[in-house]
N, C-alpha and C positions, 0 to 999 in steps of 0.2 A: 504494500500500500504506500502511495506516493504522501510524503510528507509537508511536503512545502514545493511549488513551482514558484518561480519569477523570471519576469525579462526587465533586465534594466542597459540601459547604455553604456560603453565605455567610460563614458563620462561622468557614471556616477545615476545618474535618475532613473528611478523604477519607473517603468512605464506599466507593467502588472505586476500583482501575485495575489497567488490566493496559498493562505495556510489550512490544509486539512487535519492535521495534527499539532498538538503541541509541542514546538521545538523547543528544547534542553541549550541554552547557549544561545552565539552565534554564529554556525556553521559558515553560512555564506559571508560574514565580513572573512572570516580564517583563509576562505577560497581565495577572494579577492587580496586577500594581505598576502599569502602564501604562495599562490599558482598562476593568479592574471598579473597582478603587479610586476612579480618577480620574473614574467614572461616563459612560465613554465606550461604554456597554451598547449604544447603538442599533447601533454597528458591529457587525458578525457575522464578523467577517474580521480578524487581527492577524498579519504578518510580523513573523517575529523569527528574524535570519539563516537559514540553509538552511528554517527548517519556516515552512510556514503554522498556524494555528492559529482553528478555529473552532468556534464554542459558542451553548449555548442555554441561556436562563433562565427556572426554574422560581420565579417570585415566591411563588408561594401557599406552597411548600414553602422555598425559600428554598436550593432545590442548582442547582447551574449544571453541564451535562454539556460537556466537552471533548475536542477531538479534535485530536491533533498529526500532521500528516502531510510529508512532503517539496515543501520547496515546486517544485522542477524538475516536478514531478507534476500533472495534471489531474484530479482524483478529483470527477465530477459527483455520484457518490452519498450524498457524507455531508452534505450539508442531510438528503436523507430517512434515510437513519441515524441522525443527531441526532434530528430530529422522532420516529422510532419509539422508540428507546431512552428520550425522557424520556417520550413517551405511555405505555410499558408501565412506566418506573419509576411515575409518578404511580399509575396504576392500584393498581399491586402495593403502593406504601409511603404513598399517601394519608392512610389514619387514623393511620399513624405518628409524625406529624410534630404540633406542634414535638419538639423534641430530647430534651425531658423525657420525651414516651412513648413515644419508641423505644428511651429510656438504660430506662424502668422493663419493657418488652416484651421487652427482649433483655439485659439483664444484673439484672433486677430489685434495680436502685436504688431507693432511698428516696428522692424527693424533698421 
């Protein structure tokens, strides 16, 4: 059972998540302090006490989708979970991106 998903930017802003369980910690700052910062991207897999933690990166777009699950858990489906959720995000938020046309599409900022 899937414990926490989000997509947030490289940049820093959660664009979604939704929590289905209650996470123990902060798994995904550890990801992001430990694996994205430290440019250790090609791993697709971060333990970080009870949860596993794995994700996919969307360069063009610059969002990285993440999936926090138990790690006692065998869960073979969330590679293609990952893989479908950032295929249908790109699809859906493609011309939205960079940040400045999403900020002037959806809250019609002045840039």
């Amino acid at each position: 059972m899937i414990d926490f998903f989000c997509i947030f930017t490289t940049t820093g802003l959660v664009l979604w998540s939704k929590t289905f369980c209650e996470i123990v910690g902060k798994p995904v700052n550890h990801l992001i302090k430990n694996v994205l910062l430290a440019e250790r991207t090609n791993e697709k897999q971060f333990i970080e006490g009870q949860y596993v933690l794995k994700w996919s990166l969307n360069n063009d777009l610059g969002v990285v989708f993440v999936v926090v699950y138990q790690r006692v858990l065998q869960l073979p489906y969330i590679d293609d979970l990952l893989a479908s959720v950032k295929r249908s995000f790109t699809a859906t938020f493609e011309g939205e991106f960079p940040l400045s046309g999403l900020c002037v599409s959806l809250f019609r900022c002045n840039t």
